[in-house]
N, C-alpha and C positions, 0 to 999 in steps of 0.2 A: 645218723652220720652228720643230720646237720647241724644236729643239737651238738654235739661232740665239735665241729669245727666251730659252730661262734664260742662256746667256754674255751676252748685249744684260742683260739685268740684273743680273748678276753686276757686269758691267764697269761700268754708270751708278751701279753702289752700291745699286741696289734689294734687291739677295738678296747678303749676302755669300756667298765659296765654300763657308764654312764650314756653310751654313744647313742643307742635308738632315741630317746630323748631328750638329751642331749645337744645342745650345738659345738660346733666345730668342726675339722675336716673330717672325722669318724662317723659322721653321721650318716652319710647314705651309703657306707659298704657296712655300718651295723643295721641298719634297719633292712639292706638286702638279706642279708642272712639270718635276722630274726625272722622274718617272712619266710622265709624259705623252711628252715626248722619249725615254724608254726605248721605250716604245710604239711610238711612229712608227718608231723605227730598228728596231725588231725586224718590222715590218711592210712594211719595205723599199720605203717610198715614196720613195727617193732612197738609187740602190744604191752612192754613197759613205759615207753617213750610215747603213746596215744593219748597228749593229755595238750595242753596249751602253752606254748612258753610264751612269757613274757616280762621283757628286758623294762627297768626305768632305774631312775636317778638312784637308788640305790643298789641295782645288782638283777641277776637272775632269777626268777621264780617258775614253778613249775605246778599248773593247777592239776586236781583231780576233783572226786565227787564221795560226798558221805554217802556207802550204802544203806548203816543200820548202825542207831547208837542203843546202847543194853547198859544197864542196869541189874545192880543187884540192891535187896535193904540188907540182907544178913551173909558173913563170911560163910564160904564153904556153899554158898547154891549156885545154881549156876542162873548168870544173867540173860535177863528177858528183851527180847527186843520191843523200843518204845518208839512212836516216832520223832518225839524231840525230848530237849531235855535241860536243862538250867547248868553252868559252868560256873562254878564259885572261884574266885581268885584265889590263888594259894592254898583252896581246899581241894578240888576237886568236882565230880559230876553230885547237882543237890541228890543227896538220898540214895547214894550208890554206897556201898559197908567201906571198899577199899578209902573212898577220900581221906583228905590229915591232911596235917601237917610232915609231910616229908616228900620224897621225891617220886613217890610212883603214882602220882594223884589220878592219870588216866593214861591208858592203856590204851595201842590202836595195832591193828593187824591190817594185812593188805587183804583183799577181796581175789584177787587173784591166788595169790597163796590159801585161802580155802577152797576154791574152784581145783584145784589142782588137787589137796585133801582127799575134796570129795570124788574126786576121778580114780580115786585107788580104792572106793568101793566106802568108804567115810560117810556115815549120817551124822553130818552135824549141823546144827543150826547157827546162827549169830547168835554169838554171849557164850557158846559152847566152850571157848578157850579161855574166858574171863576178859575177853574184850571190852572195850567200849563205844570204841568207833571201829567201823570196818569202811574202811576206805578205797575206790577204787583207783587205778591208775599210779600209785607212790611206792617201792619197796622199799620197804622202809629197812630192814636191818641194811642196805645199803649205806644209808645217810649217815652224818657223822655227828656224834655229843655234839649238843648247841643250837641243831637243826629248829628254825624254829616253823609254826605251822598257823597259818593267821584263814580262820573261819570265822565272817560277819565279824563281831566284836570280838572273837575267841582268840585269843594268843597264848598258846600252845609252847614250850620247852624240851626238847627229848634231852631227858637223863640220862635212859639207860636202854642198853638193845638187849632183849631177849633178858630171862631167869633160871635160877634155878630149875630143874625137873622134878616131880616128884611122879615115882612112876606107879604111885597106886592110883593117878588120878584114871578116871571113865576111859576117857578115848584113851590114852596111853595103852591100858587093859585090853580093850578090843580092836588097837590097832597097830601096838607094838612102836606106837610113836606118839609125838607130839609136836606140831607145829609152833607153838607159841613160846617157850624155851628158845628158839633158835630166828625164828619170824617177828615175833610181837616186840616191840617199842614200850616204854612209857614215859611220859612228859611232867611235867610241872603246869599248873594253871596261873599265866603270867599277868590275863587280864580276863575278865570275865562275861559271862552274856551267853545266850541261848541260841542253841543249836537245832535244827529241824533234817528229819533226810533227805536227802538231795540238794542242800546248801553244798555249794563250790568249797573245797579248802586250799592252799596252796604252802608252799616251802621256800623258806630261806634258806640256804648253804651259808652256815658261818663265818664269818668274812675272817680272812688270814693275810697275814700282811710278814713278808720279811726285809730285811734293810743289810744292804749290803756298803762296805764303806771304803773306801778307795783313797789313798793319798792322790797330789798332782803328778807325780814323779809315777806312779804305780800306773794311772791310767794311761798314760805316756808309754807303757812302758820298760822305763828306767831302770824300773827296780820292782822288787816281788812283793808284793803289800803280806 
């Protein structure tokens, strides 16, 4: 909730983004409330929200934690869990079959959404869904095109939420579903560098801006713009 009230004021203009570090008169009701929302999410009253916010000169970010990056070298097997791994710019993870040039260069799932899987009775390992990162703390079909995702030197793009289904795959077969069609993300590799597990990631919300336009006569009043 407290995460929810500094963005609700962020967004109605109450706290600009820029206010935790920031000078001006927003500064100490934005750094109360980023405090506070740090608090609660570290306190894990709402174990999507259990992660760290924090506010600077460009906007909100939200960290979490790499649990398991996978790999594949050939299409169609399924990806192994490594513990680190190399990010090519505009290619993709080095030596995983999916990389290119195109838009689905790496693939991420939330760790939460397989814990939950696995609770309906699901053996599946990391890579199991063709992942790449399994990340804890982000749900990601949440977030919006644009999102972007900055680990160590990694700057990350989401393209696109979830895929196609194909329901001959394994788990679908023995579990009448699939998580990663409706769960999984993939991004674009917008700048490159090496990844280990347990390096921090965290999220931009794409910044959206609208302009509204007013005569003098209309703000007045006067007349109906």
């Amino acid at each position: 909730h407290k995460v929810s009230a500094y963005l609700g004021e962020v967004q109605k203009g109450g706290i600009p983004p820029s206010a935790p570090f920031g000078p001006g008169p927003f500064r100490e009701k934005g750094l109360a409330l980023a405090a506070e929302a740090k608090a609660v999410a570290r306190a894990g009253q709402n174990s999507f929200w259990n992660r760290r916010l924090i506010s600077n000169s460009l906007g909100v970010y939200f960290m979490a934690t790499i649990m398991a990056i996978c790999t594949s070298p050939g299409k169609g097997t399924q990806k192994k869990d490594v513990d680190k791994a190399r990010f090519i710019a505009d290619w993709g993870v080095d030596g995983d079959a999916p990389a290119g040039k195109w838009h689905r260069q790496v693939s991420l799932l939330s760790l939460e959404k397989i814990e939950a899987f696995r609770a309906r009775g699901a053996e599946v390992a990391y890579g199991a869904f063709g992942e790449n990162l399994v990340v804890s703390g982000i749900d990601f079909a949440a977030l919006p095109i644009g999102t972007r995702f900055y680990a160590g030197d990694v700057v990350l793009e989401l393209t696109q939420i979830g895929k196609e289904c194909h329901h001959g795959c394994e788990i679908f077969q023995k579990m009448g579903d699939c998580i990663m069609p409706r769960e999984g993300v993939f991004t674009k590799v917008l700048q490159g560098g090496e990844l280990s597990v347990g390096d921090e990631i965290r999220y931009e919300l794409p910044f959206r801006a609208s302009v509204i336009t007013l005569s003098d006569s209309g703000v007045a009043g006067t007349r109906a713009d």
